[in-house]
N, C-alpha and C positions, 0 to 999 in steps of 0.2 A: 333424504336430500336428493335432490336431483341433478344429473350429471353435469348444468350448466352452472348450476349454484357451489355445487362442489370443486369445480375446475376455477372461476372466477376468484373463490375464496384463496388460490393459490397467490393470485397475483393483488399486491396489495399496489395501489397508486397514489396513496395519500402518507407523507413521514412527513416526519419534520425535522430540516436538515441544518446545521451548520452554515452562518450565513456567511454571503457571497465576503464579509470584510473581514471575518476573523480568515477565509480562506485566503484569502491575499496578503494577510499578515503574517499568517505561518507558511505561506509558500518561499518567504525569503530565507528560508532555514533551511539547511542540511535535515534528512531523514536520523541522520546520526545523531544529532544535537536535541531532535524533540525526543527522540528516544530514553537518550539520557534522563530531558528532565522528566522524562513520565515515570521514571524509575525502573528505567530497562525492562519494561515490557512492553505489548503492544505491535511489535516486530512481529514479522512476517517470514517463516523460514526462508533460509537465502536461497533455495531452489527458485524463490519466484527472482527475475529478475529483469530489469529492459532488456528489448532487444537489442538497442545503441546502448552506451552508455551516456550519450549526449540526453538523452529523454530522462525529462522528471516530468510529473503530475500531483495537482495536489488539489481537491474536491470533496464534497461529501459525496457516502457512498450509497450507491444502488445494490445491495445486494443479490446474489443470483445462488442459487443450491440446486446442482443437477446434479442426476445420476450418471453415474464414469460411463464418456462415450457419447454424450446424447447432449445438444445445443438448443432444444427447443427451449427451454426458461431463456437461454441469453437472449433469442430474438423477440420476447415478448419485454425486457427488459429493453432491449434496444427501441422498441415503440413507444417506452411509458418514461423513460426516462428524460430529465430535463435539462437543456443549455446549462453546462458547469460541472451536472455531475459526474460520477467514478461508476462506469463499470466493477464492479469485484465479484469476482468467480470463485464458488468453491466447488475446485473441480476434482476434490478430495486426495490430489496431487500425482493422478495418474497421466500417465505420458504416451497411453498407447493410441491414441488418436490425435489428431486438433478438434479443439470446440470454437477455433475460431481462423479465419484468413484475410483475402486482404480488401475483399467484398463486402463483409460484415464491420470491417476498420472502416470504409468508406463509407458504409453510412451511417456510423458512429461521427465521424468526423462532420460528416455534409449537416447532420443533426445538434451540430455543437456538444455534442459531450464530451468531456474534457479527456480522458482516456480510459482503456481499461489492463484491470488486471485480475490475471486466471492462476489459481494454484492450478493447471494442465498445461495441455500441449496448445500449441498453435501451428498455422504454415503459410507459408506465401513469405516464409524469410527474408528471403533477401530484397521483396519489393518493402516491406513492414520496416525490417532495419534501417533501410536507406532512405526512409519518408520521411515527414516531419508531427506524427502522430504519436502518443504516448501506448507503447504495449509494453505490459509484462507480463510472462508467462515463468513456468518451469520445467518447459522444455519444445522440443520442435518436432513432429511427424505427420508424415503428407498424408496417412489416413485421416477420410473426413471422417465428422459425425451421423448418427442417427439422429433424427427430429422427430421423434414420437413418442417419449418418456416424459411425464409431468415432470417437474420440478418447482422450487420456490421462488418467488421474489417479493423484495422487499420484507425477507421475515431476519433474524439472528442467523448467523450464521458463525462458521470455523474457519478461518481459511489460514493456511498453513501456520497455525497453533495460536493463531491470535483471532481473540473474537471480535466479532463486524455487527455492529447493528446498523439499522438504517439510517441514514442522514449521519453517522461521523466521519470523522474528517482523517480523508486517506493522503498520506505525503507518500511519493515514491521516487527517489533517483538512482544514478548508478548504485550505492549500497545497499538497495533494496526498500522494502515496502514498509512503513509506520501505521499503527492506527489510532487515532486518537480520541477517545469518547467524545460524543457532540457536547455535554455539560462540563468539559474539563477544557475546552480547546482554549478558554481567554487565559486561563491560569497559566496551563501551558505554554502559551506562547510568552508570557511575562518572563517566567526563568528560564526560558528558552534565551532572551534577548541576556539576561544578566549571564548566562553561560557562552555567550557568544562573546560580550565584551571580555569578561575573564578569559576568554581563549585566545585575545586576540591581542588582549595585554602578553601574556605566556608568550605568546610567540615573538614580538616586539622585542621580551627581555632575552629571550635564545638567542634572537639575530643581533644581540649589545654583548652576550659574551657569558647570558648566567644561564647557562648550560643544563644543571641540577636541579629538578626539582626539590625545594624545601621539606616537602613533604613524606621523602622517600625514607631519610632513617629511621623516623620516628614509625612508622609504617613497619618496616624491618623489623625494629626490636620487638614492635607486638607483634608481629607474627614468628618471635623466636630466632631470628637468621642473622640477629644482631645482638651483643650483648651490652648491657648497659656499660657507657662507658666508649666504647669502641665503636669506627669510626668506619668509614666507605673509604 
């Protein structure tokens, strides 16, 4: 195979993503809430996080697998990617460089992609936190990268312990990062909306005075810490 064929096979340009309306219907949701109904997985270790906590995003994703230290996949990523989608980095969650700043953010943004997010470092902080652009990272150092290591995109990926394929649909707000498979996203978002009305009855009945959940003795006695009969 020859070096152009083998470098090109890197970079895949053709998924099939998660469309623009299931993405704007789960965008109305907490990361916490699709989480739940997906069955509490999915989640993104909490190292990744916004740099504000005002920034949420929520897109199908692009994926990016680079080796620790080295951004050249992300900028090949940043040319093939399309209006709406999610940068996602897996930057195997090391912290001792940035793979990205606030020049790489600009043309992310000028290019319509909705935002990114790096299990790594990043920098240009304080311009990043205080803009109106979606980053999350898992940490912050003003060493740049190296741009000369292949890496993947658009293939499967890991990003901090949740797996990412192409075109699924990434939610991120302040509590952190979701991922939710592109064939699961309508269902999802159905008992997503039935866990949002239940929660928002719950809370209604709190601010009237019934304070207790119903559910908590019964809960008790099976797990032992209640005895039949006996009472909170």
């Amino acid at each position: 195979m020859s070096t152009t064929s083998a470098s090109t096979s890197l970079i895949n340009r053709n998924i099939e993503r998660v469309t623009p309306e299931l993405v704007e219907a789960a965008a109305r949701f907490q990361a916490a809430i699709l989480a739940d109904v997906a069955g509490r997985r999915g989640t993104v270790h909490g190292r990744v996080q916004p740099l504000a906590r005002t920034m949420k995003v929520a897109g199908p994703a692009v994926t990016v697998e680079v080796r620790v230290g080295d951004n050249l996949a992300i900028h090949a990523a940043l040319a093939i990617a399309k209006p709406g989608d999610v940068i996602v980095v897996d930057g195997k969650g090391d912290i001792s460089c940035a793979l990205l700043g606030e020049i790489m953010a600009a043309q992310a943004k000028a290019s319509g992609i909705a935002g990114i997010i790096i299990d790594g470092a990043v920098r240009d902080a304080h311009e990043l936190a205080n803009g109106d652009y979606p980053i999350f990272s898992a940490g912050l150092n003003p060493c740049g990268p190296t741009k000369s290591v292949a890496g993947r995109v658009n293939a499967p990926i890991s990003m901090g312990g949740a797996p990412v394929n192409p075109g699924d649909l990434v939610v991120g707000d302040a509590d952190g990062v979701v991922v939710i498979a592109r064939h699961d996203v309508a269902r999802i978002i159905d008992l997503a909306q039935k866990k949002l009305d239940m929660e928002t009855a719950r809370i209604a009945a709190i601010h009237k005075g019934d304070v207790r959940p119903g559910w908590v003795e019964k809960e008790l006695r099976a797990a032992g810490m209640l005895a039949e009969g006996e009472a909170l």
